[in-house]
Structure formats: C-alpha cells, structure tokens
N, C-alpha and C positions, 0 to 999 in steps of 0.2 A: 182411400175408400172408407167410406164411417159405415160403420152399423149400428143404426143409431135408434131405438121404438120410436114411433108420433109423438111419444108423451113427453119425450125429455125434456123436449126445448121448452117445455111449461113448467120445467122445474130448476130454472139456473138458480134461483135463491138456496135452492133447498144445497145442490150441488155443490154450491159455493161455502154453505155450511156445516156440510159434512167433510171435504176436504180441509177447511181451515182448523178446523175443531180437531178432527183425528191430525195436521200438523200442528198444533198447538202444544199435543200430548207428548212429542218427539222429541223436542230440547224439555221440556219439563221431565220428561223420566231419563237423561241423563244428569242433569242438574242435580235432580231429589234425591238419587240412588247414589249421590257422595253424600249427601244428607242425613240419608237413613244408616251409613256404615258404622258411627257409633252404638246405634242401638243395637243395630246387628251381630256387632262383635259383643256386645255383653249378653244378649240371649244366647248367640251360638259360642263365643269362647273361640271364634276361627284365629287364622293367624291373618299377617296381614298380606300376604301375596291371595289366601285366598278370599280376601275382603277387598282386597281391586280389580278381582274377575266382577266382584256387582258392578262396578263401573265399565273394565275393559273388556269385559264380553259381551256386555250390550254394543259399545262403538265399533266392537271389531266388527259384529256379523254385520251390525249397516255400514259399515266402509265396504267391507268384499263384495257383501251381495249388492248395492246401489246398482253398478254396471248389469247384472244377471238379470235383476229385477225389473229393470229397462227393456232387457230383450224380450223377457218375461210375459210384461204385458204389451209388449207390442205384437209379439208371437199368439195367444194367447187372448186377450181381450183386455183392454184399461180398466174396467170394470170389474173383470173377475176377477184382475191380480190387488185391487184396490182393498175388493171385500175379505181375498183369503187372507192380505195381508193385517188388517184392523180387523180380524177377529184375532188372527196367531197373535199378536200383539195384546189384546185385552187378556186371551185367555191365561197366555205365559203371564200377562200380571196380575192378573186373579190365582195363578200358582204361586208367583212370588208372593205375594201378600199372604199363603195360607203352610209359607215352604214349614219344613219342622229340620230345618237343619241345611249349613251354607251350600251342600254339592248341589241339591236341589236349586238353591236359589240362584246356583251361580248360573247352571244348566239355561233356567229358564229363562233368565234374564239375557243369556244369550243368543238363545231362539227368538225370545222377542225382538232383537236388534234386524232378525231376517224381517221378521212382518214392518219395522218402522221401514226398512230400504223399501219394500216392495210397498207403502201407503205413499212414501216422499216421490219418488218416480210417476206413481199411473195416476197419482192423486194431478199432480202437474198435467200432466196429459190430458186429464178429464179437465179441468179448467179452459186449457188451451181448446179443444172440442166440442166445449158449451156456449163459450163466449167469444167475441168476433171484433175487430177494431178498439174504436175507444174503451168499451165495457171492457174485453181481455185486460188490458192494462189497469185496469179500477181493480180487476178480478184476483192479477198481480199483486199488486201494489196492496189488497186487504193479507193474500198468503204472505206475503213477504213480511206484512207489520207482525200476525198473527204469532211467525215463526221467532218475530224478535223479542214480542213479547213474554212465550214462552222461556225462551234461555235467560230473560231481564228478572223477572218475578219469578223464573222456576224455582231458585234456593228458599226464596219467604214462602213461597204455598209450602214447599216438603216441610221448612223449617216448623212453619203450625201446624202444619198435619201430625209431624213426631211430636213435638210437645204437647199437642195437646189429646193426639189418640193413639202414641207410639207409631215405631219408622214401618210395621205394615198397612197402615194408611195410606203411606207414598205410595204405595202400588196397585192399593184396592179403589180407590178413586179413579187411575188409567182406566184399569180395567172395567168399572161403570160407564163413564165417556166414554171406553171403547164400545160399548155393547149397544149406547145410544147413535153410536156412529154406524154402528153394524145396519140397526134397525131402520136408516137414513139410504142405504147403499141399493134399496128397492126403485128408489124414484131416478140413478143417476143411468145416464146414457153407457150404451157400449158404441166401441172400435176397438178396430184391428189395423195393423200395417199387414197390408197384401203381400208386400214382398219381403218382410219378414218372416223365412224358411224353416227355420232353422235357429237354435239356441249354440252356443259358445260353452257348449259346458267343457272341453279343454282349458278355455282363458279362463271360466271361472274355478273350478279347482287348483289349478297352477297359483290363480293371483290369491284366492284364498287363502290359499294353504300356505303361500308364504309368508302374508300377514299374518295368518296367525302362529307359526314359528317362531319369529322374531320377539312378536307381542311375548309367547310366554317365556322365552329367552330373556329378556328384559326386564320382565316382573318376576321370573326365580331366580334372576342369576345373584341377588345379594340376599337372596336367602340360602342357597343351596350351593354357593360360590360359582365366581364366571368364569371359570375353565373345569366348573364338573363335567362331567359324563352327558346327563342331560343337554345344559348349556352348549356344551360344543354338537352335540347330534343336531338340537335345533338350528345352529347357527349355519349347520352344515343342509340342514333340509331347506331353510329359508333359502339360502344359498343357489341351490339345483331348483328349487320349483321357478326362483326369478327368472330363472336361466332360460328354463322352459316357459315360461307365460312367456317369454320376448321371442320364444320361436315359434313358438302356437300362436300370436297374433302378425309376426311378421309373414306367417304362410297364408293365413285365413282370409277367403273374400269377401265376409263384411267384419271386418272385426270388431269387440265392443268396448278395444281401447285403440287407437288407431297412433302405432307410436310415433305417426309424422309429423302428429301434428305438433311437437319437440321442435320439427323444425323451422316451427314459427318463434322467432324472438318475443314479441309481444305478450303473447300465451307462454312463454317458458317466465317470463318477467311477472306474469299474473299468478304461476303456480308457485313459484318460489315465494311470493310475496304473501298467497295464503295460507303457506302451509308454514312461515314464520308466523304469521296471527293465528292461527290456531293454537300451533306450539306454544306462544306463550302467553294464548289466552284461554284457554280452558282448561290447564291444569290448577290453574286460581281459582275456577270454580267447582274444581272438586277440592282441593286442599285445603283453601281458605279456611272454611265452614269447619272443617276438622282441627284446625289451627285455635280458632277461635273459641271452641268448643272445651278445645282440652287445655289449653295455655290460659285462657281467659276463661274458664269456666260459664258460659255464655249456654243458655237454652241454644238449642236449634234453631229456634224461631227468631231469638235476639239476632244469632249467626247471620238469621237467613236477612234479614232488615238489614242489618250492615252492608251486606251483599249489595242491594242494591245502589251504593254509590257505585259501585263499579258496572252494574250491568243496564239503570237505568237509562247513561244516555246512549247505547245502543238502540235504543226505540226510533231515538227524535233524527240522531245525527244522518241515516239514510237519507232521509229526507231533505236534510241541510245540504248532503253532499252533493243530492242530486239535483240540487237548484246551483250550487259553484260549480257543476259543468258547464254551464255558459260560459265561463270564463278562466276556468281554470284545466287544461289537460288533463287528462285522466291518469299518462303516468305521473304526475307530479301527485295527486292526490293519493295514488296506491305508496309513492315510496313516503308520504307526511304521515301515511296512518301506520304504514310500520314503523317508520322512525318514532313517531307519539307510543307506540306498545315499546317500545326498547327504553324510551323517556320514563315511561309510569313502572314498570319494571321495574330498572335502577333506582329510582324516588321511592318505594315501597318498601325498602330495605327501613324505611322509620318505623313499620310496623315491631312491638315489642309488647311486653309484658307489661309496664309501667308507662307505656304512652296514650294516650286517648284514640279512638278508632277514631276519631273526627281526626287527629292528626293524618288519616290515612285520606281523607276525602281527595286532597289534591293529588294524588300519583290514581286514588279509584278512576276519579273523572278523566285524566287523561289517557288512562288505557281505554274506559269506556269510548270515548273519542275516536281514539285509533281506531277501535274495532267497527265504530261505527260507521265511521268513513268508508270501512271495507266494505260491509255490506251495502251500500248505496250504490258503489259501482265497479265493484270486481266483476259478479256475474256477468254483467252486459256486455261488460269490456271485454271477457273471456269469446264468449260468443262470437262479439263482433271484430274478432282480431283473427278467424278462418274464414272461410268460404262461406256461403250461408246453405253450401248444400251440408257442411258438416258442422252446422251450428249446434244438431241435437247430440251427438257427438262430443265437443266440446264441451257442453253444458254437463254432462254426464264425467267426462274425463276430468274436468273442473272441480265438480262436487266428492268425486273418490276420492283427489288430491286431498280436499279439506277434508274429509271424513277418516282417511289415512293419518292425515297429518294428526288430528287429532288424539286418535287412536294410541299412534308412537308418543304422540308426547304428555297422555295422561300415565304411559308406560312408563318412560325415561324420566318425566319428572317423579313418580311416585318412590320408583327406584335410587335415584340419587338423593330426595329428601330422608329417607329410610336410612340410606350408607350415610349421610353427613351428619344426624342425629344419631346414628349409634357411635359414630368418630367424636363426635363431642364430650359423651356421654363417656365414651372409656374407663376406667376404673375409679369413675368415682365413686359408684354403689359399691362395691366393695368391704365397705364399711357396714353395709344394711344389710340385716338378715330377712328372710322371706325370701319368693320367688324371685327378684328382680335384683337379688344381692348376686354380685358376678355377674351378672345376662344383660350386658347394654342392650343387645338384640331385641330382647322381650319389652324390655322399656321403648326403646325406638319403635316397635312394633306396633305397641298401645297408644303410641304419642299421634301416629300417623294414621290409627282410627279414631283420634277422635278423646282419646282418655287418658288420665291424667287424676282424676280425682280418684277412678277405682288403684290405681297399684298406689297410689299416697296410703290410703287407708291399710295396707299389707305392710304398714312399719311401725312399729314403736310409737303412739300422741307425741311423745319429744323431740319424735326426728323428721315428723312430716315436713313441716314448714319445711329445711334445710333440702329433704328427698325434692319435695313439689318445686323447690328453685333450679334444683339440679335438671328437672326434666323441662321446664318452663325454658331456663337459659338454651341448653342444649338443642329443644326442637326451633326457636327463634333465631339460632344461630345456623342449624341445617335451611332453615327458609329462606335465610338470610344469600347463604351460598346458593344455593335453587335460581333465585330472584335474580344474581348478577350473571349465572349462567345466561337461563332465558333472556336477559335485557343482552348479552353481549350477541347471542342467537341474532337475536331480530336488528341489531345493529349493523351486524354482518349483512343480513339477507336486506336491507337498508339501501347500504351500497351497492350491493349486486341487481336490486332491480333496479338503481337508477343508473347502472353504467348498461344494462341489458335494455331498460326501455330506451334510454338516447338512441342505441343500436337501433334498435327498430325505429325510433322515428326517422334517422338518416338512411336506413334501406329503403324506408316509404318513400320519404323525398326524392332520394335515387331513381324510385322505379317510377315514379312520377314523371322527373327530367325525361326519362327514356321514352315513358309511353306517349308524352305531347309531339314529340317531331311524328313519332309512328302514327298517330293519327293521323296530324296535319298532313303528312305524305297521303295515306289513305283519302283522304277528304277531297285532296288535288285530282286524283283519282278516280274519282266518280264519276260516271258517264255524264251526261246535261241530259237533265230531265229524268232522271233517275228516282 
C-alpha cells in the first residue's frame, strides 16, 4: 500500500537526485574522515585509538542501525526516515567541521553514521516507489554508479579539500550537500508497509551493542593491554549481547535478521566472500593515505591521487562484471574477485619508502578489480539465492554483513598495524631525547595518524635523518605484516566460498533431479481438459 501525494510521480528526476546525491556523501565521508585524521591529530594532540573512533564510529552506527533503519522507515514512512536521516547526517557534519576538540568529533561523527543507515535504506525504497520496470533498473544502475563513485574519488575530494582549506572542510562540504538535499526531500513521495507493526528494538540493541563492544575491544585493546579490566568486560558484553540478539531474533515473528536464512549455502558463500572484500579492502583506504602521508611525506591531496589507482577501477568493473554473466557463473566470479583482493594484497607488499608509487599500480589495479567484480554481482546474487518473499530481507542481512564486516576490519587492521609498528620500533629511540625517547608507542601512534615529520623535528638537526628512517622502516614494515595478514584472510575465505558455492550448485542440481519426476508425475495426473 503506497502513500504516495499526486505530485510525486511528476518529480522522479528530482527523487532520483536527491537520493543519489545524499548516497554520494556516504562512502565519501568514510573515505575523507581517514583523510582528515592527520590534521586532526595535530590540532587536537589526541591519541590514536581516539583518532580511529573518526573512522570507526561513523561505520559502526551504519553497520548496527542499517537493519533498524529498515524497519524504521517501513514502520514509519520512507520519506520521513529519508529526511530525519540527511538532515542528522549534515547536521552531526556541520558539528564535525566546527568540533573544538576529538570527544565532540568523535561523538558526532558517530551519530552521523545513524543518519547515513537510515538515507542508504529508505533512500533505496523511495527509488524502488517512484520507478517501475525498465526505468527502476536505469534508477538502479545511476545509485549504484553514484555510490561507487563516491568511495573511488572519495580520498582525492577530502585529500584537496585538507590541503587546500584544512581536514574541517571534509565535513563542512557534507553538511552543505546535506542541507541541499534536505531542501530536495519536499518534492519526494511517501509509503509505508501496512503490515509493518511494530519495530525490533530488542534485536537492535542486542545486535548494537555488541558490535559495538568488540569494535572498542579491538581499538583499546593495544593501547590499554588485551587482557585489561576494560578489554575482557567488553569481550564479556559483546559475548552475552550475541547470545541474546540470536534469541531475541530466533523468537520474534518478523524479525529484521532472519537467521535461516544461514541456512542457504549460496547466501552463506556470498556473506563470507563480502565480508573477506571488505576486510581487506577498506582498511587500504583508511590507512594508505596516512601511510603515505607520513612515510612519504605527501600532501593529502597527492595521498588522495595516488588512491585512485586502487579505487578507480571499481567504477567500470561492475559494469564489465555484469555483461560476463552471460557466460560466466556467478560463483566463479565471487571467488576470482576474492582471490584477485588476496592477489593485490600480497603484491602490495612493494609498497616502501624508496620505491615509486607507480611501482604500486599493478597490486592497486588488481584489488581495484576484485572489488569491482564484487560489486557488479554480489548484491543480486544475494537476493536471488532466497525466496523472493525474503528477498528485502536478504538484501538488508547482506548489506549489515558488509557494513559489519567493514567495521571489524577497519578495527583489527588499525590495531594490528599500531602493535607491529611499535614491535619494529622497539628500543631503537632509546638513544633520542625528547618525547619519543623510550615511547615506541607514541611513535607508532603518530605514524598510524598520519605523522612523521612533526615527532622528526622533536630531536636534535643531527639526528633527524637517522630518527625519520627509524619511523619510515618500521611503519613500512608493520604494513607490510598487515598486507600478508589480509592477503592470507581473503585467500582463506577464497577457498571457502568455492568449496561452499560448488555445495550449493550440487544441492540445486539435486533438487532439480527430484523435482522433474514430481512434476512429471503431477502432469500425468491432471484430469483431460483441465
């Protein structure tokens, strides 16, 4: 049942503009906001766990709230959850842009991450609502580019925006396009789902909370040690709330993770396989730019151009991918594009101090690949591998997976590059006086925002040089470790979805075999003239 005014249907351009525009802004302000953490860290002086909440407290709240946010505006209206969301969004980054200090920034930027769930959800719904057949799929097909766009060129916009009007630029720009977006949300249609009753706020609290347990379990635990007081409480909360989300959705009659659907092969083969491409592709695109930044002393903006060998051909290769479904399976295509991220991975280990980033093009281009193959037909496959009463379902249980996925492994990687850069580092300052004499920590801290030039200048003109090799080898050499984790992740998860998809294509065949005689028997069956 739509509730829809006379007027909307006169305004699908406009509808299609506001939804693409406000997803636009969604992979660009996680992009930027690893972007902007150098500059952040030398206004505010934070440390670095709490310089990875600007990152991971934006992805946590849209990984939890996505599924909420769903119910949300079907409860509710697509419309109304569209507008509260793109405005809490621009406004929390018109806070970020004016924060006077990291609690505030971290705050907001975590709030914002509710508004980006609650625009990515009803923004899709209103699409689906306005447009109908061939158009939908055109309507598709522009969200989809718009969104790749966004994560492709997100690093080069933040990187000129710091450089050239510092890192609160990256947030006051959202928040303008948020505001124009706002101003757009007059002309779009409303619906509702009639028989959605009622909200899930047991599953969302439970599933919440225990993402975000873990998350900050993960990013304190190699500051504040992994068997402190803290660390084990969190481990113990994430623990019991798991527990509970999986009995609060296995009682509930609609729930808004529905955990059966696990017990499709197909779909367990698609979740695994996205939530290895996440894992080990967007922790690249927060860390790179900080890599670059402080080992190669590179503008933001330089940073940000570099980027795009790696993120550029995620634009085109959807598009490739989805013209080699003619002829090529779809699981064959999910496990080449994780294999190709496990391939650029390993190959990236060239990345160094003394190499040319052009030496990086060939390991950029073939993650970019992999990834891009995923997005041309993970989505569809997910959907189309249940029922099509719980296709929207799926699509939802789909997108938490990657938004989850991401989440942990902007965590796990930031936290492992941190512990293998202060391992490297070890006593070799020792010898330097100033703050960073004794403290690998503090070094590894500053290395993994981004800096490298400021703790150089805190020694002795004689001893820079010698200081700046020590932090250069050592964060190159934590990268380096980082890089053959992740590459051995997704080689793992490699094999696992191609021994899990074979599985489901011989269950299909199977059930195939069985269901032709049950026909054929039926068929015999029919009365004459029936």
């Amino acid at each position: 049942m739509k509730d829809t005014p006379p007027s909307a249907a006169r305004h699908p351009v406009i509808t299609l503009t506001a939804v693409v525009l406000a997803s636009l802004l969604l992979p660009i302000s996680l992009t930027g906001a690893s972007v902007a953490m150098p500059g952040v860290a030398a206004d505010f002086h934070n440390g670095l766990a709490a310089g990875q909440w600007i990152v991971n407290g934006y992805d946590l709240t849209f990984a939890s709230f996505m599924l909420a946010a769903g119910s949300f505006a079907d409860r509710f209206g697509r419309r109304k959850v569209f507008l509260t969301g793109i405005a809490l969004f621009a406004l929390c980054s018109l806070i970020s842009a004016l924060s006077n200090g990291i609690v505030l920034l971290d705050i907001a930027r975590a709030v914002a991450g509710v508004g980006a769930a609650a625009v990515l959800t009803s923004g899709s719904a209103l699409l689906a609502q306005v447009f109908d057949g061939p158009a939908r799929a055109k309507a598709f097909g522009v969200f989809g580019t718009a969104v790749g766009i966004g994560m492709a060129f997100g690093p080069f916009v933040a990187g000129s925006l710091s450089t050239n009007f510092g890192w609160r630029s990256v947030f006051l720009v959202p928040a303008i396009a948020g505001a124009v977006v706002v101003a757009l949300t007059v002309f779009l249609p409303e619906s509702r789902d009639p028989q959605a009753t009622r909200v899930d706020w047991a599953g969302t609290f439970t599933f919440s909370g225990a993402l975000a347990a873990l998350i900050a379990a993960l990013l304190e635990g190699s500051q504040l040690g992994w068997a402190s007081p803290f660390n084990i409480a969190a481990y113990a909360v994430f623990a019991v709330l798991l527990v509970a989300f999986v009995y609060v959705e296995r009682h509930q009659e609609r729930p808004m993770f529905d955990l059966k659907l696990f017990s499709q092969p197909q779909f367990v083969s698609l979740c695994v396989g996205v939530v290895a491409l996440v894992f080990a592709f967007t922790p690249l695109l927060v860390y790179l730019p900080t890599y670059l930044t402080a080992v190669k002393d590179q503008s933001t903006m330089h940073a940000g151009v570099d980027m795009l060998m790696l993120t550029v051909p995620t634009i085109f290769f959807p598009m490739i991918a989805g013209a080699l479904l003619r002829w090529i399976p779809v699981r064959h295509m999910v496990t080449a594009s994780v294999a190709l991220t496990a391939i650029g991975a390993a190959w990236l280990t060239v990345l160094s101090p003394d190499v040319s980033n052009w030496a990086a093009l060939g390991p950029f281009a073939v993650i970019g690949i992999g990834i891009g193959v995923s997005f041309g037909v993970m989505d569809g496959a997910a959907v189309s591998s249940v029922d099509a009463e719980r296709a929207g379902m799926a699509a939802g249980m789909f997108n938490t997976m990657r938004l989850a996925g991401e989440a942990i492994g902007i965590a796990v990687a930031g936290t492992l590059l941190a512990t293998f850069t202060r391992q490297q580092i070890g006593s070799k300052l020792d010898a330097y006086p100033g703050p960073y004499g004794h403290q690998p920590g503090a070094l590894a801290d500053a290395l993994n925002q981004g800096q490298l030039s400021g703790p150089t200048d805190t020694v002795p003109a004689a001893s820079r040089a010698a200081f700046h090799q020590i932090g250069a080898d050592a964060f190159t050499s934590g990268l380096h470790q980082l890089l053959w984790i992740l590459a051995a992740f997704a080689a793992g998860a490699t094999l696992l979805v191609a021994v899990v998809g074979a599985k489901s294509r011989a269950a299909a065949a199977a059930q195939a075999e069985q269901t032709a005689p049950d026909q054929a028997e039926a068929d015999t069956n029919v009365p004459v003239g029936a």
